[in-house]
MMTF fields as JSON, N, C-alpha, C and O atoms, coordinates in Angstrom:
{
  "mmtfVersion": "1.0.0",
  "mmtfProducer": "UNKNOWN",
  "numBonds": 427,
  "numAtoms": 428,
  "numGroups": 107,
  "numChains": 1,
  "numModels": 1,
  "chainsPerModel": [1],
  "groupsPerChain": [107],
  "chainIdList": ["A"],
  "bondAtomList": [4, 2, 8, 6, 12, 10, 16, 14, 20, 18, 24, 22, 28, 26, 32, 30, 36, 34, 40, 38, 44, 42, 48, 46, 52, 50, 56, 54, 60, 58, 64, 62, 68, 66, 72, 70, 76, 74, 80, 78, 84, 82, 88, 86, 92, 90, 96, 94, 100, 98, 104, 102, 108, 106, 112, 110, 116, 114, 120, 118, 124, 122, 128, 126, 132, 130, 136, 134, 140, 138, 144, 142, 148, 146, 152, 150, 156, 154, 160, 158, 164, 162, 168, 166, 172, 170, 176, 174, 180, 178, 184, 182, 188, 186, 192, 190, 196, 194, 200, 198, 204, 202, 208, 206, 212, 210, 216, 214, 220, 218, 224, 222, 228, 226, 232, 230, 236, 234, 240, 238, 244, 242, 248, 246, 252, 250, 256, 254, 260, 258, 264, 262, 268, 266, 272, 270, 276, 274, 280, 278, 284, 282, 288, 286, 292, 290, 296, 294, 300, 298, 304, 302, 308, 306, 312, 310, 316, 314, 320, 318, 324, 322, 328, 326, 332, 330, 336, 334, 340, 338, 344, 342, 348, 346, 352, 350, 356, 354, 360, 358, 364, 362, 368, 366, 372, 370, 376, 374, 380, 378, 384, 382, 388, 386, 392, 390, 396, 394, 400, 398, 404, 402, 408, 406, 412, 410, 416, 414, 420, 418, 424, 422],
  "bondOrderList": [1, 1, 1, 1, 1, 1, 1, 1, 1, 1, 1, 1, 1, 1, 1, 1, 1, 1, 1, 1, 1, 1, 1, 1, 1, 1, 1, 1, 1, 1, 1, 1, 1, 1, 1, 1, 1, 1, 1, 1, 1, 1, 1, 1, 1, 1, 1, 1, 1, 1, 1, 1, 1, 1, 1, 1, 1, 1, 1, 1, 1, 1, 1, 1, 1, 1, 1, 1, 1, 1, 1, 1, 1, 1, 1, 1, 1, 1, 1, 1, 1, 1, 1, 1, 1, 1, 1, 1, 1, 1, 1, 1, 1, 1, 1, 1, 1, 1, 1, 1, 1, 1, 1, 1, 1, 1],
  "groupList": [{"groupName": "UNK", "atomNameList": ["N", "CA", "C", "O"], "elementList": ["N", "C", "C", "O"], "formalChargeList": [0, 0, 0, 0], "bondAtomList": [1, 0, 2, 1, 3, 2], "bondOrderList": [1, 1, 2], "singleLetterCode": "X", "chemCompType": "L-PEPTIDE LINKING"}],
  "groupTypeList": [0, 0, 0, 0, 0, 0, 0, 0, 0, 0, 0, 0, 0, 0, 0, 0, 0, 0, 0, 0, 0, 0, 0, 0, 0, 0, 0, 0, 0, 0, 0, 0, 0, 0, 0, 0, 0, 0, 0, 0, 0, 0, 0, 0, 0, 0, 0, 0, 0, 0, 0, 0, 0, 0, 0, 0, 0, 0, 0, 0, 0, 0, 0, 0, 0, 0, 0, 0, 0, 0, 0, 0, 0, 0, 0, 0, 0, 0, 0, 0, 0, 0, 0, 0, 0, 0, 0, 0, 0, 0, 0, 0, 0, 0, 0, 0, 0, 0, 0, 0, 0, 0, 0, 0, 0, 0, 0],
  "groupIdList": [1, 2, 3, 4, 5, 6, 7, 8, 9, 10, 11, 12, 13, 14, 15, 16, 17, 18, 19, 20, 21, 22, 23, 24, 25, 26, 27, 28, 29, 30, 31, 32, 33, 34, 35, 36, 37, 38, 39, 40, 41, 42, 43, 44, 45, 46, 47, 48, 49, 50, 51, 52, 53, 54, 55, 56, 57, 58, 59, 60, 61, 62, 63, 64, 65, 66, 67, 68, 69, 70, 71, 72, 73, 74, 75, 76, 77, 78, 79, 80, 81, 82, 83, 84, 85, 86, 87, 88, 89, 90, 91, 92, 93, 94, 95, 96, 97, 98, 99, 100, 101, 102, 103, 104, 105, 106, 107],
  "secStructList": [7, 2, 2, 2, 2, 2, 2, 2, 2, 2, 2, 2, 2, 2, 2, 6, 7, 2, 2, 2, 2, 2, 2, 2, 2, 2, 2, 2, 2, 2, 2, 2, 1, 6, 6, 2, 2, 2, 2, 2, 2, 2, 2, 2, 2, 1, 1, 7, 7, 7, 2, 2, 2, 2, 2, 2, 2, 2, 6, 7, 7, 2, 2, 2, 2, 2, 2, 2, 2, 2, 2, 0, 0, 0, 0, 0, 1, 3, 3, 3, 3, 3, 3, 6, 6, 3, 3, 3, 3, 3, 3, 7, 1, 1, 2, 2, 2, 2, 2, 2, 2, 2, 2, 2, 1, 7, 7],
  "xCoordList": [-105.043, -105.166, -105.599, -105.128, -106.455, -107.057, -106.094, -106.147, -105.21, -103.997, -102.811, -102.33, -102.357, -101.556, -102.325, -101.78, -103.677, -104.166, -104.43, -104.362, -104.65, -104.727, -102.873, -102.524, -102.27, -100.724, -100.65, -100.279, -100.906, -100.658, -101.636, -101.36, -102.58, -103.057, -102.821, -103.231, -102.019, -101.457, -100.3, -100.21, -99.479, -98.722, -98.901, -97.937, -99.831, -100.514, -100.887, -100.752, -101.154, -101.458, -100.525, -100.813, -99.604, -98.036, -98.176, -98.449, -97.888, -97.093, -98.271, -97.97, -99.386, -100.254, -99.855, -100.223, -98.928, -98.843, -97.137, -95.987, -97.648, -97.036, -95.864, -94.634, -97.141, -95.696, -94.669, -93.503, -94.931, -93.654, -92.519, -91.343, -92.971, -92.314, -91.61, -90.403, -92.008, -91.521, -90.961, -90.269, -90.835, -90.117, -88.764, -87.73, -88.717, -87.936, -86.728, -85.545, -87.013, -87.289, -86.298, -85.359, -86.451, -85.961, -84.68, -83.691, -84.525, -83.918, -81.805, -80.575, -83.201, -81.623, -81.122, -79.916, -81.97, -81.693, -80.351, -79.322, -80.874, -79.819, -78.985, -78.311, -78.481, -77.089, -76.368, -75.152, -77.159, -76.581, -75.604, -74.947, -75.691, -74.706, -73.155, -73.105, -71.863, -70.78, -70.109, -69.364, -70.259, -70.026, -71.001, -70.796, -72.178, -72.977, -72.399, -72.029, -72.468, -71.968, -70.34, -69.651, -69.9, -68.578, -68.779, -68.832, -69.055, -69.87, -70.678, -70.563, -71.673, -71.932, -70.643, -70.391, -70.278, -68.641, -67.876, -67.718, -67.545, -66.949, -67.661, -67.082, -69.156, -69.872, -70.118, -70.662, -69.594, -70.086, -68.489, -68.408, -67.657, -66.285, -66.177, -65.662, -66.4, -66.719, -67.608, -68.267, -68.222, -69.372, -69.177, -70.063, -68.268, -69.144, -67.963, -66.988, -67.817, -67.288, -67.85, -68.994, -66.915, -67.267, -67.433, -67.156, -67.853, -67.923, -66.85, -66.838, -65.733, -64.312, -63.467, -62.987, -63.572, -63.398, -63.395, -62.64, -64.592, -65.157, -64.553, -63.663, -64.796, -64.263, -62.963, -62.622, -62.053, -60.797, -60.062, -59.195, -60.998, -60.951, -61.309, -60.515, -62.391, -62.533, -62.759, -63.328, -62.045, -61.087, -62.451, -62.353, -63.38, -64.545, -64.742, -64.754, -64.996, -65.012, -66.353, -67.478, -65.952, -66.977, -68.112, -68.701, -68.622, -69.764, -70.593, -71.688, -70.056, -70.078, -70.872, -71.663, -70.01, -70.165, -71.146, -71.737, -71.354, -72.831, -73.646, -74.238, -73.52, -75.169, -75.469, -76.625, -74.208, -74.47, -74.733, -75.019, -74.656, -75.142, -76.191, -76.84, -76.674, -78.43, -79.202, -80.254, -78.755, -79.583, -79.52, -80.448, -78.643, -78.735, -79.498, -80.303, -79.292, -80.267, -81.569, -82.328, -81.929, -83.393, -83.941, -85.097, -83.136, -83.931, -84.252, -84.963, -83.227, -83.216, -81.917, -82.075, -80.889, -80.222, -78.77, -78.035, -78.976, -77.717, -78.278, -79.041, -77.877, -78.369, -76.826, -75.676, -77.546, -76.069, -76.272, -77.388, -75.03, -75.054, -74.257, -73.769, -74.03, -73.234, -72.802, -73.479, -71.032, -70.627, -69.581, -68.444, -70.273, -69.648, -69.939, -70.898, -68.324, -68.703, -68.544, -68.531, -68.378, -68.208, -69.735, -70.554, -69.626, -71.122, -71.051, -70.8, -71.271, -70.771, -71.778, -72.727, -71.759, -72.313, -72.164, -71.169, -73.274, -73.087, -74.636, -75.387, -74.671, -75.308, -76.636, -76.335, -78.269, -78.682, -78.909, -78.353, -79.821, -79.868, -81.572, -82.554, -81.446, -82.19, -81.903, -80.827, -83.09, -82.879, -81.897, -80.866, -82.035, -80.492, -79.183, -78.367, -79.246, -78.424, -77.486, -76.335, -78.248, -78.093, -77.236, -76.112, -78.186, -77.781, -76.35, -75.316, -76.618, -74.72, -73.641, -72.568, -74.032, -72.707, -72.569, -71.403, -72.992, -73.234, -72.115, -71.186, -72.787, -72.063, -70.829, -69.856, -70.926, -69.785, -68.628, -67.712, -68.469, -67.848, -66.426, -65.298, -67.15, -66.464, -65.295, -64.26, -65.543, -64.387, -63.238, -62.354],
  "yCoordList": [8.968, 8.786, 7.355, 6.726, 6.91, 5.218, 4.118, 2.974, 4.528, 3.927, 4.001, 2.951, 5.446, 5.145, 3.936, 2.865, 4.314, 3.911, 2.191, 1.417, 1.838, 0.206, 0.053, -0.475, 0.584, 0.298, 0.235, -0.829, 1.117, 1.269, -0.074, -1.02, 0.263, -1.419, -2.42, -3.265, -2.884, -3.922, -4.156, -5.252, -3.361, -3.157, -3.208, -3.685, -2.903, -2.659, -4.44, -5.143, -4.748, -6.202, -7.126, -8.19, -7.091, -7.9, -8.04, -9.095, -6.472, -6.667, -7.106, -7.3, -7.256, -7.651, -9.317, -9.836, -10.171, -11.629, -11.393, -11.226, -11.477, -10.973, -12.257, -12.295, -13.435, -14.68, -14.532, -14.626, -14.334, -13.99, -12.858, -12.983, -11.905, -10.868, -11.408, -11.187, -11.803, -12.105, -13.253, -13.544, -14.009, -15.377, -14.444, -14.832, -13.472, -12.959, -12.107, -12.25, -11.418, -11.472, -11.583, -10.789, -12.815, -13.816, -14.163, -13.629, -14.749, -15.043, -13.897, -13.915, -13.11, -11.843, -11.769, -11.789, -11.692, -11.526, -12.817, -12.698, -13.929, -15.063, -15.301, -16.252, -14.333, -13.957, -13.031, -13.2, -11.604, -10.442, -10.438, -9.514, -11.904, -12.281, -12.739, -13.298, -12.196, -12.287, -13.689, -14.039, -14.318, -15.991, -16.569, -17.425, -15.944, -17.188, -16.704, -17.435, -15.385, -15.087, -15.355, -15.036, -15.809, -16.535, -17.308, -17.58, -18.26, -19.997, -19.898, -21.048, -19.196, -19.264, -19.086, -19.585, -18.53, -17.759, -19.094, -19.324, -19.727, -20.714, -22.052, -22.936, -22.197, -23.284, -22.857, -23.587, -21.626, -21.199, -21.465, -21.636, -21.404, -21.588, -23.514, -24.016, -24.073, -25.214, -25.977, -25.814, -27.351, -27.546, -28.216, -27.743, -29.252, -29.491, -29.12, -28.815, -29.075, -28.759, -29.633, -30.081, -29.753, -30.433, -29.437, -28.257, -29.79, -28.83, -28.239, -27.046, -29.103, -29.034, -27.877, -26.805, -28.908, -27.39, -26.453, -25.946, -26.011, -25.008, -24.156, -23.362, -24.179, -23.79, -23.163, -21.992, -24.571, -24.432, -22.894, -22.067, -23.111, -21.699, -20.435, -19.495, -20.401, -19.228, -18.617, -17.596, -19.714, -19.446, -19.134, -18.302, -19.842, -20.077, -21.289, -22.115, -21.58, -23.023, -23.804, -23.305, -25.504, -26.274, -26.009, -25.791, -25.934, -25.798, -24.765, -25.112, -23.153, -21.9, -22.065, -21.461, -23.31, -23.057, -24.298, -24.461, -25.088, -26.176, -25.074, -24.627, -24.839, -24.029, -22.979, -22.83, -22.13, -21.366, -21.916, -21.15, -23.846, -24.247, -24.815, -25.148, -25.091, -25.579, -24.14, -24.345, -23.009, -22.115, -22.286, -22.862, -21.881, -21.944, -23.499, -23.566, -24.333, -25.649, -25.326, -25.568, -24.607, -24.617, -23.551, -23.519, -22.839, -21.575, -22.528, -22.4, -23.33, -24.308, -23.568, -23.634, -23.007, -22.605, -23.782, -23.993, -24.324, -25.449, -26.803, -26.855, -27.789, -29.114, -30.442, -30.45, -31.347, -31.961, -33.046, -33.563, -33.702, -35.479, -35.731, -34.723, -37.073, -37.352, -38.423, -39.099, -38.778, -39.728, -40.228, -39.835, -41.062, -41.502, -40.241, -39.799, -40.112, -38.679, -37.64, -36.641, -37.528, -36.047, -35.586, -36.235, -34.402, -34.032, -32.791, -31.658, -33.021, -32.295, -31.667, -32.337, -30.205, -29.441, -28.411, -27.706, -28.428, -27.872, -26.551, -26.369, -26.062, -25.135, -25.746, -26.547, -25.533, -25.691, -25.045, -23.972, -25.708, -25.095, -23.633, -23.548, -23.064, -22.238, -20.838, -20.651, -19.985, -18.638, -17.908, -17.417, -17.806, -17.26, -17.565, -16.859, -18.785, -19.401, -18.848, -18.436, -18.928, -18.694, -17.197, -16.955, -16.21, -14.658, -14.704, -14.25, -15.513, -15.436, -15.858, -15.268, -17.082, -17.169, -16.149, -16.327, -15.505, -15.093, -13.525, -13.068, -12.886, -12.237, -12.562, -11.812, -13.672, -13.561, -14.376, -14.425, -15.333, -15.427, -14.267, -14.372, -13.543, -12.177, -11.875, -11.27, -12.244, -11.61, -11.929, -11.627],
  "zCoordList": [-15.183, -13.745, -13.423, -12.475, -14.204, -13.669, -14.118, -13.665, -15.037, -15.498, -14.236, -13.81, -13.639, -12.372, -11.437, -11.168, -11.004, -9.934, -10.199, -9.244, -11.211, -11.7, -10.9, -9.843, -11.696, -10.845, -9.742, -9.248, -9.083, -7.644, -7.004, -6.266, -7.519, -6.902, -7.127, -6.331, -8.356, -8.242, -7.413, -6.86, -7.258, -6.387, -5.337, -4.737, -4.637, -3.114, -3.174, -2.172, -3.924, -3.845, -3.975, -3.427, -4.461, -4.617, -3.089, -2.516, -2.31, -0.815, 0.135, 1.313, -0.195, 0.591, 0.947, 2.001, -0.255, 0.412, 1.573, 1.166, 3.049, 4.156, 3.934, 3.944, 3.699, 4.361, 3.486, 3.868, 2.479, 1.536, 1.844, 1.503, 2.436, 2.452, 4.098, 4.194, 4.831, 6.077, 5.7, 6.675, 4.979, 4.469, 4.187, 4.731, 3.531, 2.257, 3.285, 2.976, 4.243, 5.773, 6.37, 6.425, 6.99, 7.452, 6.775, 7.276, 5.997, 4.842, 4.756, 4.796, 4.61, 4.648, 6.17, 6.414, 7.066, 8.61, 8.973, 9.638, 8.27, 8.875, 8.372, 8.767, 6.893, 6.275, 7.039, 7.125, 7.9, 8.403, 9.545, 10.024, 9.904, 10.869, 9.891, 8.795, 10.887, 10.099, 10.232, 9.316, 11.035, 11.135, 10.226, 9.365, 10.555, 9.223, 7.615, 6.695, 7.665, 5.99, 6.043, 5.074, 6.93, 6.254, 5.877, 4.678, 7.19, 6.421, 5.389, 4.964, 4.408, 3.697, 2.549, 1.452, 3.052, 2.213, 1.486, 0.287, 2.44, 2.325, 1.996, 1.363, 2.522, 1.706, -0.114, -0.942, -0.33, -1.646, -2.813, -4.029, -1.955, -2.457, -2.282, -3.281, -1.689, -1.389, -1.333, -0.307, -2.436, -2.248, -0.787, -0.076, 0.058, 1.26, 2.0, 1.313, 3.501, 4.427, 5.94, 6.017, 6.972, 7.693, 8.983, 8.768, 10.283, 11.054, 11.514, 11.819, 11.618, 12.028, 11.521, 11.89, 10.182, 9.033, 8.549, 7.719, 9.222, 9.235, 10.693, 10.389, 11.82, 12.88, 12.674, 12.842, 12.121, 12.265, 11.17, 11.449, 9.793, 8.948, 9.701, 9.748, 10.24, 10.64, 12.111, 12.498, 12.81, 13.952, 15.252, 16.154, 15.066, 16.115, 16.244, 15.332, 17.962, 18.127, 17.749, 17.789, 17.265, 17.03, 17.231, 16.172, 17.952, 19.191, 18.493, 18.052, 18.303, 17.867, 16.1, 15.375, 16.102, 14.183, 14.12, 13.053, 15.036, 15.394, 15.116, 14.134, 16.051, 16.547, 15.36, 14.966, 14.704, 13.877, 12.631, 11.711, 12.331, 11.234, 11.563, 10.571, 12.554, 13.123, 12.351, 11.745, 12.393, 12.535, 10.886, 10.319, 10.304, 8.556, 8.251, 7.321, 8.818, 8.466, 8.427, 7.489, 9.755, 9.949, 8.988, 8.566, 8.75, 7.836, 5.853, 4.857, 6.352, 4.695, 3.59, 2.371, 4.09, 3.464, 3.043, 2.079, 4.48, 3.87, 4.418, 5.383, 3.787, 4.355, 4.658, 4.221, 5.545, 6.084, 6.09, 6.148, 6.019, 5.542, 6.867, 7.379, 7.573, 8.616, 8.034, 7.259, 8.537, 8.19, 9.456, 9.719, 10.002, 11.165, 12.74, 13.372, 12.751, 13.688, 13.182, 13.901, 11.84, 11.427, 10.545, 9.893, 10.851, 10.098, 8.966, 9.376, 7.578, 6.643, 6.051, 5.643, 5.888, 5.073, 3.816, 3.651, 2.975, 1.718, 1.753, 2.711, 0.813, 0.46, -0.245, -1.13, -0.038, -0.801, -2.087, -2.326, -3.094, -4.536, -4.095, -4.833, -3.242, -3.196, -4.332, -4.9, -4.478, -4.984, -3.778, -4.238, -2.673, -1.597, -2.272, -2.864, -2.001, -2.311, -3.546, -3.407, -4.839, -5.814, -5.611, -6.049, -4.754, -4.892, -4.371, -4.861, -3.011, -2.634, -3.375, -3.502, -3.938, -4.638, -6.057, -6.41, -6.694, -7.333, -6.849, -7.514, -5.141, -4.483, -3.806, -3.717, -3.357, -2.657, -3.02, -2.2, -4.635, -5.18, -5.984, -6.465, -5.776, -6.234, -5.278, -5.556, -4.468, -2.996, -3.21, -2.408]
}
């Protein structure tokens, strides 16, 4: 019995660190959208892509796929270089990261 209960409290203590679990969270929430998990789709089949490029593949305007890569920026999932007027993005080397391509290479 003090052998379960040592378990269970360690366990009870893993989930006690919140920011992690609300990091972890987060994280999946801003894949569950189907425009962002394309763009991830396609930043994973591609290391970079431009915004254009992106739009023009999956048939949502510029603007649409801005704002929907502000949001993957800010979470830290992809990061962007500008070159002139075009602004290009790739995937970072995160553990996410890692899981998607891993998943959605398969498709």
């Amino acid at each position: 019995m003090d052998m379960q209960m040592t378990k269970i409290e360690k366990i009870k203590k893993r989930l006690e660190n919140k920011e992690e679990l609300i990091r972890c969270a987060e994280e999946f929430n801003i894949i569950g959208d189907l425009t962002r998990l394309k763009i991830c789709y396609l930043l994973c089949r591609y290391k970079e892509l431009s915004v254009g490029e992106i739009a023009e593949i999956i048939g949502v305007s510029t603007s649409a796929v801005s704002h929907t890569l502000r949001k993957l920026r800010e979470s830290g999932l992809v990061k962007d270089r500008r070159d002139f007027r075009h602004v290009y993005y790739q995937l970072r080397q995160t553990p996410l990261a890692t899981m998607l391509k891993e998943r959605l290479n398969n498709l």
